[in-house]
Every structure is written in structure tokens, then in C-alpha cells.
N, C-alpha and C positions, 0 to 999 in steps of 0.2 A: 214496881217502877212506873206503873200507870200514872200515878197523881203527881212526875216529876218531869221537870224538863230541863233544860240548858240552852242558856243564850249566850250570845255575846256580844262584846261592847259595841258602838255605831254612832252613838248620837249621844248628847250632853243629858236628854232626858231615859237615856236606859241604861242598864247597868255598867258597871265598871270594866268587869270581866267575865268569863265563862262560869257560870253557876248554876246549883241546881236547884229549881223553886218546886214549892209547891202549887195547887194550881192559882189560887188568889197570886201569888206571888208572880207565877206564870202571866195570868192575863192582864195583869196591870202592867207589867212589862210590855205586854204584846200593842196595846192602848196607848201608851206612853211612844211605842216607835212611832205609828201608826197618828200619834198627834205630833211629833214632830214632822213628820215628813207635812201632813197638813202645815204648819209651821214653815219649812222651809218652802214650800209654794207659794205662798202667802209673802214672804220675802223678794220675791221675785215678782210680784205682781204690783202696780200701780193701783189705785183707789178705781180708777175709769175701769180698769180689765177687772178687779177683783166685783163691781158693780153690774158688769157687760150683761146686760139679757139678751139670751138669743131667742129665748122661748119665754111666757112670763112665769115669772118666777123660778127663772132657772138660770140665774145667775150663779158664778163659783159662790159668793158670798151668802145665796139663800141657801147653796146647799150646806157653806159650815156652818151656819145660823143653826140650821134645825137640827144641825147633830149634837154640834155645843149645848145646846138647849136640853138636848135627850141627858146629856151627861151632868148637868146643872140639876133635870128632874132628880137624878139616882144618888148624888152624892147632897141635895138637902134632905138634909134627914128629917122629916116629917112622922116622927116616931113611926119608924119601920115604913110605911106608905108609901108606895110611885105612883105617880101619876103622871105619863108622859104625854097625856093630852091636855094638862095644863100648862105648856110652857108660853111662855108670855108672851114669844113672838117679838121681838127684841129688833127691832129696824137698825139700830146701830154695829151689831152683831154684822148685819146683813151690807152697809154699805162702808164700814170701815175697817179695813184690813189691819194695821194697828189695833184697833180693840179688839177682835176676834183673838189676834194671836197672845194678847196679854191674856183675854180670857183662858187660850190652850194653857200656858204656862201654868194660871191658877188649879187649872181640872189637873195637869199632869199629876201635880202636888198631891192635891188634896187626894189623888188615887191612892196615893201609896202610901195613908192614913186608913183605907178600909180595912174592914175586918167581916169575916164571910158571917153576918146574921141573917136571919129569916127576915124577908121583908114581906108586905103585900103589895101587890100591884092592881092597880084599877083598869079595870077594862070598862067602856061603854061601845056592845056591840053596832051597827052601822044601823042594824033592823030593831025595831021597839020604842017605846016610849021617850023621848028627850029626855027625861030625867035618869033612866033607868040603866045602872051600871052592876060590876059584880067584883069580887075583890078575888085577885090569884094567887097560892104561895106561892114563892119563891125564895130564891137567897140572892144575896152579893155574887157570890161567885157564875150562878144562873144567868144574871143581868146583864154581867159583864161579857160575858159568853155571846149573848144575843148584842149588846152594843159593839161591839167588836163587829159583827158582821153586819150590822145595820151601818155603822162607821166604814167601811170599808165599801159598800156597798155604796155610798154616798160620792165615798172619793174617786170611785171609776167616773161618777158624774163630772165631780167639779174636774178629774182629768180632760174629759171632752168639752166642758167651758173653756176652761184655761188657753185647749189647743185653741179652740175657736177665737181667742181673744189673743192668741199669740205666742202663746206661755207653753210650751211644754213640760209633761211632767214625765219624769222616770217611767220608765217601761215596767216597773213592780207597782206603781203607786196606784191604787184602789187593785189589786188583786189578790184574794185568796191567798194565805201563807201556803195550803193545800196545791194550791194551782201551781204556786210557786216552788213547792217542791216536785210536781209532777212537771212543770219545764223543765226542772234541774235533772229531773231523770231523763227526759229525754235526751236532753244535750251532752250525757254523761252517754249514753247508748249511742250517741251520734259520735262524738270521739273514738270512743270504745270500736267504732266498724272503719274507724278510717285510717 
């Protein structure tokens, strides 16, 4: 029962009802909540707040920019190839809230057309030669694994823009499903003594 899970329904981009995937099926679900909530934040924000720098380049919008971007690198298929240091760095991504979120909708989709193959990924470490890169295996299911926490990891930022710019976001939104079930224990153990 390791490679299975169960969700349930929440939002327009995740499943229906309580079902049990495997884990491709798992984490494109988890991805899909995780871009709607970016989504409905994004909803909520004006072009001026979703733009707002408080620090440079750390606006909400650079940070969905680079993550959309990360998800653009993994689902073109480049015969099997990532290369997440190519993304193009897309300026409109970054200051229009409308096209960010029509872009989520397209990545929602196009996730749940993957299929777990072996991919490679390009690294070019920080130290050595400008030209000089290396290629990693991996798979789909690996990627998505790591974009999931890189993407989450992203939205606690654009959480703390947001607030800066006025916007609150949910008290789950950029946190750890992990974290979020270790709150849930707690407050279950807080009940539980009172």
C-alpha cells in the first residue's frame, strides 16, 4: 500500500472524489491542488499587488514566474531532456496576473497527460568551465516529486509578498502537506486533553 494514496475532492482542478492513485496519479493531484490555490490567490490580487516589489525581484509575480517556468521546463518534452536552467524568463508571466493564471490552468492539464518515463536532466554546476554541464537520470514521477517542494517552497514566499501587499493567503498555503499533517496532530492531541 506504499505506492497508494487517497484524496479528496477541493477544487475544480483536483479530483472528484476520494480515490486511490498511484503515485504519478498521487502527485499530479498534489500539483494540481497546490496550482489552484496559487490560482485562487492570484484572483484576489490586483495587477499593482500581484507586481509589488518589496525586495528586487521578489515580487508575488517573480515568484509564480520562476515556478511556472520550472513546470513549462518538465512537461516540454524535449526527447526525455530537462533543463531547468533554460527557462526563458518570460516578463509577462511576472507582471500579469491573468496570464500567469491561464498559463496554471494550461500546466494543470497538460499534468495529467504525463506518463512516469525516464527523463534526463541537465545540471551545470555553480564551479567550472561556462560551458560545462552533466546530464542526471531521472523520471517523471522523481521531478515531480522535487517540483512539488520547490513549488511549495515558492508559495510560502509569494504568501509573505502578498501579505506585504495586502492580500492574505490561507494559513496552509505554501506549507508542507507533512507539516500540515503534523499541525493536524497536534490539534487533534490539543482536543483530545481538553
Amino acid at each position: 500500500m506504499n505506492s497508494l494514496a487517497t484524496h479528496q475532492k477541493s477544487t475544480s482542478m483536483e479530483p472528484e472524489e476520494t480515490v486511490y492513485l498511484d503515485a504519478l496519479e498521487a502527485l499530479v493531484a498534489d500539483h494540481r491542488i497546490q496550482l489552484a490555490r496559487i490560482a485562487d490567490l492570484l484572483d484576489r490580487m490586483s495587477p499593482q499587488q500581484y507586481r509589488s516589489e518589496q525586495a528586487p525581484n521578489a515580487s508575488v509575480g517573480a515568484h509564480v514566474r520562476h515556478v511556472l517556468e520550472h513546470y513549462d521546463q518538465l512537461l516540454d518534452d524535449d526527447e526525455g531532456m530537462v533543463d531547468y536552467d533554460r527557462r526563458p524568463r518570460e516578463k509577462r508571466l511576472e507582471s500579469c496576473p491573468r496570464t500567469a493564471a491561464s498559463r496554471i490552468h494550461l500546466i494543470a492539464t497538460a499534468l495529467t497527460e504525463l506518463s512516469n518515463v525516464p527523463v534526463r536532466v541537465r545540471h551545470r554546476p555553480e564551479f567550472g568551465p561556462e560551458d560545462y554541464f552533466f546530464d542526471i537520470d531521472s523520471t517523471i514521477e522523481r521531478e515531480l516529486a522535487f517540483l512539488l517542494s520547490h513549488t511549495i517552497h515558492h508559495m510560502a514566499m509569494m504568501a509573505q509578498r502578498a501579505c506585504q501587499s495586502g492580500v492574505e493567503a490561507p494559513a496552509s498555503f505554501g506549507v508542507m502537506p507533512s507539516t500540515l499533517r503534523y499541525w493536524q496532530t497536534l490539534d487533534t492531541e490539543s482536543s483530545n486533553r481538553s
